[in-house]
LOMIMI-742522 format. One line per 10 residues: number of its first residue (from 1); for each residue x, z, y of N, C-alpha, C, O. Coordinates in Angstrom, 3 decimals, m for minus. Layout:
<sites>
NUM> X/Z/Y/X/Z/Y/X/Z/Y/X/Z/Y; ...
</sites>
This chain:
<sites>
1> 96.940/104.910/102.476/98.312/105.346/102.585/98.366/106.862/102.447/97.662/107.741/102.944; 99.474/106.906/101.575/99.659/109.096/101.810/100.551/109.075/101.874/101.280/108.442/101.112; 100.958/109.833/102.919/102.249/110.414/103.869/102.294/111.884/103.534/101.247/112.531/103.576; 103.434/112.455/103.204/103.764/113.839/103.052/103.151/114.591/104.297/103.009/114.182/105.449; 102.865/115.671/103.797/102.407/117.206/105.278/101.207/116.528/105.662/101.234/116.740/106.875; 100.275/115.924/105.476/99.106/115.491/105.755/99.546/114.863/107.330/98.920/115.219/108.329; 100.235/114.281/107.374/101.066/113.565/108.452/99.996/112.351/108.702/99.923/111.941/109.860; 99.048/111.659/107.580/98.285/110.216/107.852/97.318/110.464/108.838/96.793/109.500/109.396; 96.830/112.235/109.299/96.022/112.260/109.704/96.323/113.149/110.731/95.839/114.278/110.803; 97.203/112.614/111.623/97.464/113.550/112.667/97.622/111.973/113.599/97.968/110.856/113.214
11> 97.210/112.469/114.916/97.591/111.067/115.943/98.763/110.972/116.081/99.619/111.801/115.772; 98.928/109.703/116.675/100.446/108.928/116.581/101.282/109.860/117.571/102.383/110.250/117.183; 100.735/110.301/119.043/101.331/110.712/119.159/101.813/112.278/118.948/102.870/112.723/119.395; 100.921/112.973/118.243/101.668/114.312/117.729/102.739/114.185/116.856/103.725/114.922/116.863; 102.469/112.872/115.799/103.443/112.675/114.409/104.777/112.443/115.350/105.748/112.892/114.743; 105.143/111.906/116.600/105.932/111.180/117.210/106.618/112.209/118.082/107.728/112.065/118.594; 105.878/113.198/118.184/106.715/114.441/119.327/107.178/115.507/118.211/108.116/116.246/118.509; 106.797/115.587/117.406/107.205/116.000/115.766/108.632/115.677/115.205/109.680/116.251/114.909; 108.079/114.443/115.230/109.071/113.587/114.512/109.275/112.228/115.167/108.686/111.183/114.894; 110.230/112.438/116.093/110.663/110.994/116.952/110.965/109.981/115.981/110.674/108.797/116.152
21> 111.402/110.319/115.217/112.135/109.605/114.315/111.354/108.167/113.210/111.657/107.144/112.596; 110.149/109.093/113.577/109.043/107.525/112.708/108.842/107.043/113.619/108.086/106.138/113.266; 109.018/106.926/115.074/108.843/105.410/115.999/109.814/104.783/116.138/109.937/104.028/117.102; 110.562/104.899/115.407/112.408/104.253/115.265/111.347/103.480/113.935/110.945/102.318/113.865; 111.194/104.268/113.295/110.786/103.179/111.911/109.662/102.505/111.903/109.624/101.654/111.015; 108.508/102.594/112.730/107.704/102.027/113.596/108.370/100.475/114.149/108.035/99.392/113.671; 109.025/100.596/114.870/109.215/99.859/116.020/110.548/99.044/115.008/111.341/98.502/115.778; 110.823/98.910/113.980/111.656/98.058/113.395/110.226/97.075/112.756/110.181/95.929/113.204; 109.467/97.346/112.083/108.158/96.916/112.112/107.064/96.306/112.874/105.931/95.905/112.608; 108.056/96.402/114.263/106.952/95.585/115.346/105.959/96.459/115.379/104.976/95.889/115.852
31> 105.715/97.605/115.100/104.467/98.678/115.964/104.767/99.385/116.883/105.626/100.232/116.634; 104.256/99.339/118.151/104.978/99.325/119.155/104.163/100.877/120.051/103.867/101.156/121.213; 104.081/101.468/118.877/103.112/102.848/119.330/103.667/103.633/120.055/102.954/104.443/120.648; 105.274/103.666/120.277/105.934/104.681/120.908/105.541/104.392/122.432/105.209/105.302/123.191; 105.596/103.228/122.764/105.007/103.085/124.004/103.624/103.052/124.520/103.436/102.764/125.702; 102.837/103.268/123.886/101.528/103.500/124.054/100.484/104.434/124.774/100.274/105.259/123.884; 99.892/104.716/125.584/99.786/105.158/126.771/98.390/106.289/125.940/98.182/107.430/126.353; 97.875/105.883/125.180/96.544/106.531/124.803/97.193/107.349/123.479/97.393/108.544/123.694; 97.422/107.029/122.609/98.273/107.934/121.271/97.410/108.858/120.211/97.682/109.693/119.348; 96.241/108.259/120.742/95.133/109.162/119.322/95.031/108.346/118.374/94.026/108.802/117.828
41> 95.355/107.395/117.718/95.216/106.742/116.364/95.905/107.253/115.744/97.065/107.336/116.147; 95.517/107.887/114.376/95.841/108.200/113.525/96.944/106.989/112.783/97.005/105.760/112.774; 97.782/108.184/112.163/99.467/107.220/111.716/98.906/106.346/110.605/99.027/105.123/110.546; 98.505/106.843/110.050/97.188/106.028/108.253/96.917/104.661/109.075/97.470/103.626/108.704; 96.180/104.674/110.038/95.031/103.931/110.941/96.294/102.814/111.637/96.273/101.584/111.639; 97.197/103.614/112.117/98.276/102.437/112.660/99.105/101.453/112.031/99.570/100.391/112.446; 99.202/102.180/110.690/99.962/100.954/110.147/98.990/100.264/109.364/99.436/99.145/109.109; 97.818/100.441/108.853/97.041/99.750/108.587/96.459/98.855/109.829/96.382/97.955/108.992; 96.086/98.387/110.757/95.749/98.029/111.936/96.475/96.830/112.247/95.895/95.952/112.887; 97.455/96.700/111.946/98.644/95.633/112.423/98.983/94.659/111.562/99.928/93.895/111.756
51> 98.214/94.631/110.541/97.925/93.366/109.392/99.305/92.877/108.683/99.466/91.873/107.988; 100.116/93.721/108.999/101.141/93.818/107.920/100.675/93.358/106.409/99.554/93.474/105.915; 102.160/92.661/105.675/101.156/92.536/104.644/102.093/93.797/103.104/103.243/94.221/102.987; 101.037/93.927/102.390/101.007/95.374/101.591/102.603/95.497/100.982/102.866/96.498/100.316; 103.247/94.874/101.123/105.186/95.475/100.990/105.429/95.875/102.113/106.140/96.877/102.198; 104.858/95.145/103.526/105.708/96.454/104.837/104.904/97.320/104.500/105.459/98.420/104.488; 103.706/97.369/104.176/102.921/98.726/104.737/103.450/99.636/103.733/103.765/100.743/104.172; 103.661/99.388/102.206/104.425/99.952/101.203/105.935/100.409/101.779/106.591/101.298/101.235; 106.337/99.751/102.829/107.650/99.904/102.702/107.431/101.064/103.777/107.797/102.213/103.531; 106.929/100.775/104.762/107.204/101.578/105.601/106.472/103.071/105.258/106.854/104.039/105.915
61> 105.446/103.252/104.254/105.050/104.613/103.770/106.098/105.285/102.918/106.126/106.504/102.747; 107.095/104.302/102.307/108.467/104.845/101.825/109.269/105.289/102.825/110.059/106.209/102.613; 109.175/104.755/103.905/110.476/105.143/104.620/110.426/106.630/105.372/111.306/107.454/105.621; 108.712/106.587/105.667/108.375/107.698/106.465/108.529/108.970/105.582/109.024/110.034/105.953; 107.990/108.666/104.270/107.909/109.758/103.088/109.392/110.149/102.539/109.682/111.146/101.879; 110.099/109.298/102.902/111.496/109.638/102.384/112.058/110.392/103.402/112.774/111.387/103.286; 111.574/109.691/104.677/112.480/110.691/106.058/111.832/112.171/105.918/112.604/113.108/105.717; 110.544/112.392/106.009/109.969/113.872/105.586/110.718/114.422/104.614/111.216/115.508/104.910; 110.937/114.013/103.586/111.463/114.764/102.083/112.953/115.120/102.575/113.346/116.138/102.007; 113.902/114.575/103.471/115.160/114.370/103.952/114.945/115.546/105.277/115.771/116.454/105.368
71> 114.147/115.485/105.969/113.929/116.551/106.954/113.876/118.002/106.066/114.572/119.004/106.228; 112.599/117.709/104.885/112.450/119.250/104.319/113.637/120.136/103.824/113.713/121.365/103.849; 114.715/119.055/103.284/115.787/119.615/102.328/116.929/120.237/103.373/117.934/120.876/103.062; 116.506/119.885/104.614/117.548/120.145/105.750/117.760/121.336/106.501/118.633/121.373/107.369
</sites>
């Protein structure tokens, strides 16, 4: 997966105090990382992990990459 700002490789929870906004798109997906007590898995690592099959994981690297590109222009 590649995520804009080298975002795949930052833990879930830095991407998430960053950007609240991908555990909204997370958690429509059933990944339930926002609540997660430990928060070092890498964002790449999380949505791969959850056996999604390759249109969510496609979808949801669109959604995140589109919300970044929508943050930058802002």
């Amino acid at each position: 997966m590649e995520f804009k700002n080298g975002l795949g490789e930052m833990a879930i929870q830095d991407v998430m105090a960053k950007y609240s906004e991908i555990g909204e798109i997370l958690n429509r997906y059933e990944i339930g990382c926002v609540t997660c007590k430990v928060g070092i898995c890498l964002l790449k690592d999380v949505v791969s992990i959850h056996g999604l099959s390759k249109e969510n994981e496609a979808a949801i690297e669109k959604e995140i990459n589109d919300y970044l590109g929508q943050k930058a222009q802002a």
